[in-house]
MDTraj code that builds the backbone (N, CA, C; nanometers):
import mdtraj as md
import numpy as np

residues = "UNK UNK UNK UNK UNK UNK UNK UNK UNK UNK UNK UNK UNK UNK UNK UNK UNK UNK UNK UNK UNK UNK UNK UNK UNK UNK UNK UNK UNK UNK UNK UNK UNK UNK UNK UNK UNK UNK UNK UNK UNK UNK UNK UNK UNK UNK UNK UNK UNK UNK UNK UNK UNK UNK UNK UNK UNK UNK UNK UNK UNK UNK UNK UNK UNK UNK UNK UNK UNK UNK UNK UNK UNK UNK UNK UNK UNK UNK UNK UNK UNK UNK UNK UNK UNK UNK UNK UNK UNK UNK UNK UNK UNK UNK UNK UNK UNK UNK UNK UNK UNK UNK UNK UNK UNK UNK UNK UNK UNK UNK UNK UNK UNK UNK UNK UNK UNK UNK UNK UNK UNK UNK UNK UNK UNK UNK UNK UNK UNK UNK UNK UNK UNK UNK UNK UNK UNK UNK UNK UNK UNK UNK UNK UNK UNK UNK UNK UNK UNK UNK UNK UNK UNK UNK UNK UNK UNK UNK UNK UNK UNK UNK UNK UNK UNK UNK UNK UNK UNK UNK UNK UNK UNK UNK UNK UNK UNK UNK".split()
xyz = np.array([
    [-1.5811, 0.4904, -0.7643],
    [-1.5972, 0.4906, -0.6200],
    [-1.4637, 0.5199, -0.5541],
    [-1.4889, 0.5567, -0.4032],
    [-1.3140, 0.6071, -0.3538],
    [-1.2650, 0.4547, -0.3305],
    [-1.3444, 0.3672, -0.3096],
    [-1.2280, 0.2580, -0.3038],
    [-1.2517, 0.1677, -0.3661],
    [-1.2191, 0.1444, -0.4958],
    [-1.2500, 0.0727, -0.6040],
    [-1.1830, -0.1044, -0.5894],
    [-1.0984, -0.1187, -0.5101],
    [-1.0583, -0.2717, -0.4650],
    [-1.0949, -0.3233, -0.3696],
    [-1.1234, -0.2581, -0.3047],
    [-1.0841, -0.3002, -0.1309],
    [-1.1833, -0.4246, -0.1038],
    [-1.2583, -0.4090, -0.1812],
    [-1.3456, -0.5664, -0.1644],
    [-1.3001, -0.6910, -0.1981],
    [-1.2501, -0.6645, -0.3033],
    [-1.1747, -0.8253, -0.4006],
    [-1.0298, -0.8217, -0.2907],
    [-0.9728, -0.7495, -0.2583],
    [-0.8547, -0.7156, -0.2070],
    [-0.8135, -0.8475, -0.0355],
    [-0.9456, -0.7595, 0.0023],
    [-0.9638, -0.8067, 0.1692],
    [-1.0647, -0.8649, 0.1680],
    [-1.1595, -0.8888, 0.1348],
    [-1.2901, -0.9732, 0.1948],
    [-1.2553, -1.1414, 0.1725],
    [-1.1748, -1.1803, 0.0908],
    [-1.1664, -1.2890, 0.1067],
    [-1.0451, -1.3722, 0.2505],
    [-0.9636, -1.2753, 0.2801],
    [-0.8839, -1.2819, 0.3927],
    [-0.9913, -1.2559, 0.5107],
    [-1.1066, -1.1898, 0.4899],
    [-1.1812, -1.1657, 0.5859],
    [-1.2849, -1.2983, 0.6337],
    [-1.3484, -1.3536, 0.5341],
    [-1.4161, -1.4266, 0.5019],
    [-1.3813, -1.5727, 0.5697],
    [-1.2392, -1.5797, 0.4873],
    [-1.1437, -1.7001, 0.5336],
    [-1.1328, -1.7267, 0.6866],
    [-1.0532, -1.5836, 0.7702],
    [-1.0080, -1.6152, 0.8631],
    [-1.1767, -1.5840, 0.9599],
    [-1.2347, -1.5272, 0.9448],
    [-1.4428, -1.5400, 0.9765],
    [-1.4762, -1.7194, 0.9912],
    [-1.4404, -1.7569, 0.8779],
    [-1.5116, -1.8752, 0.8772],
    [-1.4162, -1.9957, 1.0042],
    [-1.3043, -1.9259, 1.0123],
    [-1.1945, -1.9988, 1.1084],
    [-1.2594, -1.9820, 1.2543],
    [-1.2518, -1.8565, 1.3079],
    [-1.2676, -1.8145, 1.4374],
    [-1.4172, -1.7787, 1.4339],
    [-1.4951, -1.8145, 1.3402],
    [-1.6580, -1.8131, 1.3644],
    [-1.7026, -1.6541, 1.4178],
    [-1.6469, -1.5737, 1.3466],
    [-1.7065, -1.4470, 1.3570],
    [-1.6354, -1.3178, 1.2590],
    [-1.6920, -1.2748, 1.1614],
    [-1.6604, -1.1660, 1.0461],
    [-1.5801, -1.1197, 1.1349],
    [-1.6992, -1.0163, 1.2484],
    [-1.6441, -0.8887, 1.2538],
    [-1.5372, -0.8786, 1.3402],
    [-1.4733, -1.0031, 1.4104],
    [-1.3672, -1.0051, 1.5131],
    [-1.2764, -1.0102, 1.4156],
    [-1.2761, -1.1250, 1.2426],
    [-1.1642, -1.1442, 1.2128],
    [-1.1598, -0.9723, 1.1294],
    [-1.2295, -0.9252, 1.0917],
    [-1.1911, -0.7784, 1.0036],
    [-1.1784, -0.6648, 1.1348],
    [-1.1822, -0.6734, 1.2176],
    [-1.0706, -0.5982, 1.3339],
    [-0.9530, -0.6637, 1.3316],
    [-0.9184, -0.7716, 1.3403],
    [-0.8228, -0.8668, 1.3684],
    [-0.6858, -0.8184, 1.2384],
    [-0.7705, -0.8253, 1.1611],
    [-0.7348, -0.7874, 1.0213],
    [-0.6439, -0.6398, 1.0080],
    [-0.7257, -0.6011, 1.0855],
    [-0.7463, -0.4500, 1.0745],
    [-0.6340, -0.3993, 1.1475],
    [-0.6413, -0.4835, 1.2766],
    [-0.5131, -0.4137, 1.3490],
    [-0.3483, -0.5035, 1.3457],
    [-0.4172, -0.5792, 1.2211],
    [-0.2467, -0.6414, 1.1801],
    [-0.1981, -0.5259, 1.1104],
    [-0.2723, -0.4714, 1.0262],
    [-0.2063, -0.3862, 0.9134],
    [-0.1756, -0.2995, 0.9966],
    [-0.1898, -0.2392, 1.1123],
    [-0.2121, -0.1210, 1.1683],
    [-0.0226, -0.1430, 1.2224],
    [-0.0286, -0.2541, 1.2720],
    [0.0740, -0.3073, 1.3752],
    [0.1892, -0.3201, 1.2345],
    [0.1585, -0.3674, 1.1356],
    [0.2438, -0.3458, 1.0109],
    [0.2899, -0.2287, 0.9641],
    [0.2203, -0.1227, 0.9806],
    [0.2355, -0.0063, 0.9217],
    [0.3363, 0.0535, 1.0279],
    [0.3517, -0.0155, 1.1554],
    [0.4588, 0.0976, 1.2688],
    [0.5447, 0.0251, 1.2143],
    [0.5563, -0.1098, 1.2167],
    [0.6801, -0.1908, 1.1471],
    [0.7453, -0.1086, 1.0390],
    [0.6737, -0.1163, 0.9262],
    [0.7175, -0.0199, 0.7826],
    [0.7842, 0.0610, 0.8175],
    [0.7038, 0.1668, 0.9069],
    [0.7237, 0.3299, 0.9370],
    [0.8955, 0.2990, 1.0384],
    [0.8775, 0.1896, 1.1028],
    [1.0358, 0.2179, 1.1895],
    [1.1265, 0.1629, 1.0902],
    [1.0998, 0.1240, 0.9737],
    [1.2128, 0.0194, 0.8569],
    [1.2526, 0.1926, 0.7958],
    [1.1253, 0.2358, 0.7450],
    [1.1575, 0.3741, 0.6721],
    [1.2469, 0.4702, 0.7523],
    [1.1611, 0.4978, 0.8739],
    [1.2598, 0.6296, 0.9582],
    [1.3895, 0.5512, 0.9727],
    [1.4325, 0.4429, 1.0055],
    [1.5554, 0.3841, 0.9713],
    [1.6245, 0.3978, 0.9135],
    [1.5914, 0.4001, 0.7815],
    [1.6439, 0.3996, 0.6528],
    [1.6687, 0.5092, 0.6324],
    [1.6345, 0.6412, 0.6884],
    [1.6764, 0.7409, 0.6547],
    [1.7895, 0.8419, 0.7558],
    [1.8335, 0.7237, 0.8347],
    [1.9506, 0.7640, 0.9042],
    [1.9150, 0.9046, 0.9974],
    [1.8494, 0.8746, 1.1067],
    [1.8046, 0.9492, 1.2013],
    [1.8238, 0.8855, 1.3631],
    [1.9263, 0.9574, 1.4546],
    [1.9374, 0.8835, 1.5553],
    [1.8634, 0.7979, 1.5953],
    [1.8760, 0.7164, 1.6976],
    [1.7936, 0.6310, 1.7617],
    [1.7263, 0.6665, 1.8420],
    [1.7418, 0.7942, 1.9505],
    [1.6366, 0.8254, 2.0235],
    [1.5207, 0.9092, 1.9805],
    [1.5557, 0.9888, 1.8667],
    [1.4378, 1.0600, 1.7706],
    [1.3530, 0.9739, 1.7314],
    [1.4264, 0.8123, 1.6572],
    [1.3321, 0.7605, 1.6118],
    [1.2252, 0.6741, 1.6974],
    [1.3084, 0.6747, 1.7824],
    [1.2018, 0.5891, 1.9035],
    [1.0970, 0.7281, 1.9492],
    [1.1005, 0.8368, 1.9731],
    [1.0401, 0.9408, 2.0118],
    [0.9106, 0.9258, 1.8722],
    [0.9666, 0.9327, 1.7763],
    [0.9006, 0.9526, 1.6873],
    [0.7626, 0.7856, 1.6593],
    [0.8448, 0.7064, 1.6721],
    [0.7882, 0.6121, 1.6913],
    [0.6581, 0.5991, 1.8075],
    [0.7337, 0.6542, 1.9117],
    [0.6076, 0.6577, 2.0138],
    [0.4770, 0.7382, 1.9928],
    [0.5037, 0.8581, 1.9032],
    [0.4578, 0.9411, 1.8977],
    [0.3565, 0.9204, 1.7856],
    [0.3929, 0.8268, 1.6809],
    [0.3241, 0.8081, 1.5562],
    [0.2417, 0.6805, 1.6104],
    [0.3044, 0.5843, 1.7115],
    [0.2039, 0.4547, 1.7369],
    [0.0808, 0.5312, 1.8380],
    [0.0916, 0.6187, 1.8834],
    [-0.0245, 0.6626, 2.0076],
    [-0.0912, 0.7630, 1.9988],
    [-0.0433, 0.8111, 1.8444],
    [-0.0990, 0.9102, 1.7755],
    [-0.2542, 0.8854, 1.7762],
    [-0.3799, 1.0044, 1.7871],
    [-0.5446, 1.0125, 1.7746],
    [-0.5614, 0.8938, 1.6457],
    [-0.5221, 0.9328, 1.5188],
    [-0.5540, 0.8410, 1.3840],
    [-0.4793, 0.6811, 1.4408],
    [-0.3725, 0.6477, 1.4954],
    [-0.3599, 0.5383, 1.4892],
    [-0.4227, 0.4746, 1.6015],
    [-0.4837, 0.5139, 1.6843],
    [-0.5277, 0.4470, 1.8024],
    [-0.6980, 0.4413, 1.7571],
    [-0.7534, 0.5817, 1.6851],
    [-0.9012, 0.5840, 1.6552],
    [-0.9140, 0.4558, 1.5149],
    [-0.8451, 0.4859, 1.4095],
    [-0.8514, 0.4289, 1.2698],
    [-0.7961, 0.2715, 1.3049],
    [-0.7475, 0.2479, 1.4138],
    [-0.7020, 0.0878, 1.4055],
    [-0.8126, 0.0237, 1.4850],
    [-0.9144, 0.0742, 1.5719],
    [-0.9977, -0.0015, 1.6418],
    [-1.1500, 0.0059, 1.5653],
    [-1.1675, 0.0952, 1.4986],
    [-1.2540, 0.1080, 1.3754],
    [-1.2313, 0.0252, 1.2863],
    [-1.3612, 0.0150, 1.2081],
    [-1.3549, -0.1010, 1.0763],
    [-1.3222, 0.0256, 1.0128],
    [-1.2157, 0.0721, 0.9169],
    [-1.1851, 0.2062, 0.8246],
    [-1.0974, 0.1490, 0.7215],
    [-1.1195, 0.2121, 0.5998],
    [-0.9858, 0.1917, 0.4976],
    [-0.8521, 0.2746, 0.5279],
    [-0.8853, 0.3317, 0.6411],
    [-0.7446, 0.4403, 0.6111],
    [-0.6325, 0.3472, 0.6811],
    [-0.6314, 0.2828, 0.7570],
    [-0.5259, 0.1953, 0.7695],
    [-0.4348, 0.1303, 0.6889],
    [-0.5064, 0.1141, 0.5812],
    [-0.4741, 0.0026, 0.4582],
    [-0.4334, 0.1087, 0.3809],
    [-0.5313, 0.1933, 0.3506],
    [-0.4251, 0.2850, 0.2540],
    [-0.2969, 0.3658, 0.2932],
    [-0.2379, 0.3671, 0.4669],
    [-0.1509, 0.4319, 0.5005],
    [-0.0716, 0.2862, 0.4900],
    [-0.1145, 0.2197, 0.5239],
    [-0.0042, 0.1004, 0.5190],
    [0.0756, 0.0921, 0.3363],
    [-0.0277, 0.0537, 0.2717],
    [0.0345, 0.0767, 0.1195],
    [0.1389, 0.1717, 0.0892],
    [0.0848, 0.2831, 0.1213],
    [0.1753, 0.4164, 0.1019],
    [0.2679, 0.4207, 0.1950],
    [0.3044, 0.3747, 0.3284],
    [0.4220, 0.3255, 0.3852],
    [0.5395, 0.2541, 0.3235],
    [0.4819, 0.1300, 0.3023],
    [0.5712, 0.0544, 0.2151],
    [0.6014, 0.0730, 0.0989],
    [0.5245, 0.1366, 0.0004],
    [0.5061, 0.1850, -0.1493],
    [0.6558, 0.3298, -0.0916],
    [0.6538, 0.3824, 0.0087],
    [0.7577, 0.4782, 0.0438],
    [0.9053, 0.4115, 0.0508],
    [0.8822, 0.3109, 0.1259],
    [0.9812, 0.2273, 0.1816],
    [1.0699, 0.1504, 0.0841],
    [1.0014, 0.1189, -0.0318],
    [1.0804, 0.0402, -0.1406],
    [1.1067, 0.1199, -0.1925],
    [1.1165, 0.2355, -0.2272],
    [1.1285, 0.3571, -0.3214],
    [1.2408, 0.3873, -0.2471],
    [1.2182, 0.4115, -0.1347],
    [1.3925, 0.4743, -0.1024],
    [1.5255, 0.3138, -0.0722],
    [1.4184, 0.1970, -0.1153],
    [1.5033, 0.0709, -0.0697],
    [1.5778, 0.0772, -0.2178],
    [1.5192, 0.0873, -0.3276],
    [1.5888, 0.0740, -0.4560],
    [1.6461, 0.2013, -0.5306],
    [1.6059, 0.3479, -0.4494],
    [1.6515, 0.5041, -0.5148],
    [1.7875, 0.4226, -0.5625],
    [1.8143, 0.4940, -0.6674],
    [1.9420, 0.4577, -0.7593],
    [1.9977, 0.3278, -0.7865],
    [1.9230, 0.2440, -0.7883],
    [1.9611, 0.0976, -0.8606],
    [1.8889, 0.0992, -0.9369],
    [1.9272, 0.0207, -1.0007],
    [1.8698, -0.0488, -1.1979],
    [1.7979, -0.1182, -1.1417],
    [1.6555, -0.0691, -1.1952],
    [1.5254, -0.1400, -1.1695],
    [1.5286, -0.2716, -1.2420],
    [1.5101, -0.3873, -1.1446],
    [1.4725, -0.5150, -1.2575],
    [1.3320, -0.5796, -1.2794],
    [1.2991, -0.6902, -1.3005],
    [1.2104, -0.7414, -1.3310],
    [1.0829, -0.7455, -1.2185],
    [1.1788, -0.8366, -1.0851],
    [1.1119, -0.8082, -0.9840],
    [1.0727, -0.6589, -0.9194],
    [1.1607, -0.5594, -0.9317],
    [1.0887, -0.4337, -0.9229],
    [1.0167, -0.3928, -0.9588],
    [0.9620, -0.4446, -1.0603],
    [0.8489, -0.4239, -1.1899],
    [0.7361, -0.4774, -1.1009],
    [0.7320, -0.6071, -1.1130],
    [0.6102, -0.6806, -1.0405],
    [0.6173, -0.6076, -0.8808],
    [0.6839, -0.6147, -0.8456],
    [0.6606, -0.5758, -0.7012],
    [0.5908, -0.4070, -0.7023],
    [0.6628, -0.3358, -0.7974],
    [0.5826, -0.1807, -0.8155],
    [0.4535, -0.2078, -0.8809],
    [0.4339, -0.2698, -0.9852],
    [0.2681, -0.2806, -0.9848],
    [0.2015, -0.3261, -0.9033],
    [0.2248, -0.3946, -0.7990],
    [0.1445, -0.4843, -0.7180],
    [0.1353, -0.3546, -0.6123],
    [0.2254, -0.3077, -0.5971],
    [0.2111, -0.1609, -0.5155],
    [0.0923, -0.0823, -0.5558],
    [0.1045, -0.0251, -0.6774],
    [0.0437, 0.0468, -0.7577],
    [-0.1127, -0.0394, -0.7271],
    [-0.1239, -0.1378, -0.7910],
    [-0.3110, -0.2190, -0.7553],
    [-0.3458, -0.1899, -0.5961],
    [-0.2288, -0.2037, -0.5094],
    [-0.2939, -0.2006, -0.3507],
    [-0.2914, -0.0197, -0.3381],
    [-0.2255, 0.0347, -0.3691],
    [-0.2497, 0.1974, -0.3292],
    [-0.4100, 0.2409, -0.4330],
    [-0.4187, 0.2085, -0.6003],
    [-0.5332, 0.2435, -0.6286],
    [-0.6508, 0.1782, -0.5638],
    [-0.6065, 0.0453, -0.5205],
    [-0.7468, -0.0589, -0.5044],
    [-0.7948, -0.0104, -0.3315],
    [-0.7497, 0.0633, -0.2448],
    [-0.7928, 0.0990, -0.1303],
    [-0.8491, 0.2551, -0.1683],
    [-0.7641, 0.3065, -0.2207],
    [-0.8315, 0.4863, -0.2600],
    [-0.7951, 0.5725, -0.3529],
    [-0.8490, 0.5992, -0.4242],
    [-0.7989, 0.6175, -0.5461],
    [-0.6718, 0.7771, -0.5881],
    [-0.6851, 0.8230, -0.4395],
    [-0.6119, 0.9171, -0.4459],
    [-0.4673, 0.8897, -0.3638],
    [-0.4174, 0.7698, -0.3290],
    [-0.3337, 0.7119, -0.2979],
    [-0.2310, 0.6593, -0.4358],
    [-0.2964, 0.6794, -0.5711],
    [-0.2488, 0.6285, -0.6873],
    [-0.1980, 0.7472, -0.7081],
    [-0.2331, 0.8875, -0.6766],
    [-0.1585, 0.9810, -0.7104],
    [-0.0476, 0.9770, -0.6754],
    [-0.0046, 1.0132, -0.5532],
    [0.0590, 0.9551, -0.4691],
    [0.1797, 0.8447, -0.5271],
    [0.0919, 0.7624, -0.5442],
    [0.2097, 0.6030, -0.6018],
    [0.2716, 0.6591, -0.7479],
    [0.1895, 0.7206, -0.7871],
    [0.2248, 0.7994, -0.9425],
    [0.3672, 0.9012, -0.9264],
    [0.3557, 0.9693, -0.8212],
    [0.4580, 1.0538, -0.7473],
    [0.5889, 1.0158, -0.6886],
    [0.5603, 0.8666, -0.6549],
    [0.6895, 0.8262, -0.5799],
    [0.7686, 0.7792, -0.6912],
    [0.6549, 0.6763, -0.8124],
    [0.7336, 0.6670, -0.9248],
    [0.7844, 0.7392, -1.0524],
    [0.7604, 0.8788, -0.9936],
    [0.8557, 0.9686, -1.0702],
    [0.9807, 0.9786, -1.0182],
    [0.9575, 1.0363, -0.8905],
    [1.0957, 1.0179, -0.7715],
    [1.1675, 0.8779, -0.8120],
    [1.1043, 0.7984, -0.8048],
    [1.2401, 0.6717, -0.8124],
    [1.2638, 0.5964, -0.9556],
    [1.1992, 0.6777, -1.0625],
    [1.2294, 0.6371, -1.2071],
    [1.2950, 0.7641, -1.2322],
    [1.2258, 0.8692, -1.2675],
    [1.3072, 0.9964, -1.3402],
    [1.4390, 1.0274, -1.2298],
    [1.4824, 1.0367, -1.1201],
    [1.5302, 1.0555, -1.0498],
    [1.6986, 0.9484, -1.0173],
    [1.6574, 0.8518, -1.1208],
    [1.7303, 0.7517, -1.0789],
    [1.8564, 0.7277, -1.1691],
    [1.9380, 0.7638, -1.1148],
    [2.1101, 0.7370, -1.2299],
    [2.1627, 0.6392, -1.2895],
    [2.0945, 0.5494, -1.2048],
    [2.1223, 0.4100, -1.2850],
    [2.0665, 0.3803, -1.4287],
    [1.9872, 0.4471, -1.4348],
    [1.8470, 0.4001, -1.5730],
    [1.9160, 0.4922, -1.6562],
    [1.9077, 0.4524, -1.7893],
    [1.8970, 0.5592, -1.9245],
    [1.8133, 0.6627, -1.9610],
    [1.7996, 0.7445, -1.9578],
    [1.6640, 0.8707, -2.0058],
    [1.5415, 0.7831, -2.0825],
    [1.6041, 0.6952, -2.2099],
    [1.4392, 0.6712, -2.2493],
    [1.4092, 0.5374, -2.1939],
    [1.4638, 0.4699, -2.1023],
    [1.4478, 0.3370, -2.0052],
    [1.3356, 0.4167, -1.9415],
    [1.3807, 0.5288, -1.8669],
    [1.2832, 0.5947, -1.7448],
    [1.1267, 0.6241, -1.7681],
    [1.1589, 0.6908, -1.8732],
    [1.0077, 0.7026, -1.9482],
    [0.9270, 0.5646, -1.9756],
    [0.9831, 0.4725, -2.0821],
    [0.9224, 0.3716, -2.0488],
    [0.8907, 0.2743, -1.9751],
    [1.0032, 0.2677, -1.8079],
    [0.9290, 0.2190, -1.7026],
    [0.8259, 0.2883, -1.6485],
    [0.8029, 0.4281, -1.6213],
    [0.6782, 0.5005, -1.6142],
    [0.5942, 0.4571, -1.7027],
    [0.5894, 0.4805, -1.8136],
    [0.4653, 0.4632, -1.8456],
    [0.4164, 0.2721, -1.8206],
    [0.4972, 0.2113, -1.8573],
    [0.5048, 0.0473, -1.8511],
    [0.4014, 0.0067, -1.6855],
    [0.4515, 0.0941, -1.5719],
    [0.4225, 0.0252, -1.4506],
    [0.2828, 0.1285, -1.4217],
    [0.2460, 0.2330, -1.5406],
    [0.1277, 0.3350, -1.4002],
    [0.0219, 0.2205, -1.5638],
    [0.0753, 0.1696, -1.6260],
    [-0.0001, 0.1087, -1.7405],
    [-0.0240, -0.0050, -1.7025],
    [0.0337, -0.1403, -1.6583],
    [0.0315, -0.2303, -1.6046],
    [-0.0749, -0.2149, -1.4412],
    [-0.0347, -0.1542, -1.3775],
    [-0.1098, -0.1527, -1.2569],
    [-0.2700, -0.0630, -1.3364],
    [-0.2612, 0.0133, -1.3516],
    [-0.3802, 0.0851, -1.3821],
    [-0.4764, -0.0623, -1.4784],
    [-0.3829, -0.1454, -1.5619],
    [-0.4786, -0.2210, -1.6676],
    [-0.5126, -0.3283, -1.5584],
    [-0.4268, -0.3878, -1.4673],
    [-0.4589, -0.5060, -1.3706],
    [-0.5694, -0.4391, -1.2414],
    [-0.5849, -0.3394, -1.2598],
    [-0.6912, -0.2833, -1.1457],
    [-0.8043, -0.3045, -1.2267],
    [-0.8386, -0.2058, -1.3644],
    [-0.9456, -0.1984, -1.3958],
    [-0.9838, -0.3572, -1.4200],
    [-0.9436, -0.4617, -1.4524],
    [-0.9856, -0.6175, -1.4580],
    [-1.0338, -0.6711, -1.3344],
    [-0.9170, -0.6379, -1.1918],
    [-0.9954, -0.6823, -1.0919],
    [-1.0978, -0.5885, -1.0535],
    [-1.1124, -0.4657, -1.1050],
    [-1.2119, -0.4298, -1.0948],
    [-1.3440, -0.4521, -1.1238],
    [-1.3431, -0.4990, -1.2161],
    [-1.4837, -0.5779, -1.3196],
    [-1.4790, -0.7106, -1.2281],
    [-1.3989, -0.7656, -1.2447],
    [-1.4054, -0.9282, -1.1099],
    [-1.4882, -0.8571, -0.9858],
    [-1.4584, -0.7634, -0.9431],
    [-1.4885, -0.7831, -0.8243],
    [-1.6684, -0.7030, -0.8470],
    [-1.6621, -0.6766, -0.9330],
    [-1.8630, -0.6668, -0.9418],
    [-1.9071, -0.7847, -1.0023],
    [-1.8266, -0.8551, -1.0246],
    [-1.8764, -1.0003, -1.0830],
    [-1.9313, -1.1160, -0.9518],
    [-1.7987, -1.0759, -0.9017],
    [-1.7836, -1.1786, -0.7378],
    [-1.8199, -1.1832, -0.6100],
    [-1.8417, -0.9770, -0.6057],
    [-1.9436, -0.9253, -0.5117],
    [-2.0496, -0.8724, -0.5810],
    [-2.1521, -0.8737, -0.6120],
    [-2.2125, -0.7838, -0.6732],
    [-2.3069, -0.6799, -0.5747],
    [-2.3414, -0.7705, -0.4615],
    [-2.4104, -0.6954, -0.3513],
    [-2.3194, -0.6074, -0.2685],
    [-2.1787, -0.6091, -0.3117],
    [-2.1314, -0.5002, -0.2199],
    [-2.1506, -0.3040, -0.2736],
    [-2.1363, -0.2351, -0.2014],
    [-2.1440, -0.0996, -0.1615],
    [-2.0579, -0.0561, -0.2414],
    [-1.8857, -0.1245, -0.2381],
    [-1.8012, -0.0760, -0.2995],
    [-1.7895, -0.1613, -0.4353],
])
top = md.Topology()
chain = top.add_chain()
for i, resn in enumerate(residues, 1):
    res = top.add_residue(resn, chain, resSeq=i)
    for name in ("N", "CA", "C"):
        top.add_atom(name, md.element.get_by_symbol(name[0]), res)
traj = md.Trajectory(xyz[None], top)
């Protein structure tokens, strides 16, 4: 399916904060337009980070928060929020660690990347597959056969921890769609 997590992922944050404020569909908007409001956050940490005046980035900023997709896709119940948000931040740590020696916590923190970019759409893993070429093969700090085996180690790890919550989550939803 195109979004093979997104149920085990969010429905229980949905569910939770539903059963709080006594209504699903207010808390999965609610939901919906945190990530949305997260993703300009990300997006001004990233254009930041890449050393671009301040009035471009505020231009740019204005321009990306009032943008058709972020104003249509954040007031809609949609996955594309969630999967631009992933791939925001999945961007954002990639250029936060380009050329440092990946450690342990980079590990966990890139698979956990890797489960939220496959578990919303599965073509967002390409994608996550892509950045971690860029910031493994690419990276001076690492040894040549370190690089290879953090590639394969993290698209192996995330890919094996998806397909499990994947099976959980037809276990736990079984009546869902996705």
């Amino acid at each position: 399916t195109v979004h093979p997590l997104f149920v085990i992922l969010f429905q229980p944050f949905v569910q939770i904060f539903g059963y709080l404020i006594k209504s699903d569909l207010f808390a999965a908007i609610t939901i919906q337009s945190l990530i949305g409001g997260l993703s300009l956050g990300f997006m001004y940490l990233l254009m930041s980070k890449i050393n671009i005046s301040k009035s471009i980035l505020h231009i740019f900023m204005l321009i990306f928060g009032i943008s058709f997709s972020q104003i249509v896709f954040n007031s809609t119940i949609e996955t594309y929020v969630f999967a631009q948000f992933f791939l925001i931040v999945t961007f954002y740590y990639a250029l936060c660690r380009q050329n440092k020696k990946l450690n342990e916590w980079d590990i966990i923190i890139l698979t956990i990347l890797g489960i939220a970019n496959i578990g919303v759409t599965i073509t967002n893993y390409f994608v996550y597959i892509s950045v971690l070429w860029y910031l493994v093969v690419f990276n001076n700090s690492e040894k040549n056969t370190r690089k290879i085996s953090l590639m394969i180690l993290l698209i192996t790890l995330s890919g094996s921890i998806s397909v499990v919550l994947s099976e959980l989550q037809s276990v736990l939803f079984p009546s869902s769609k996705l």
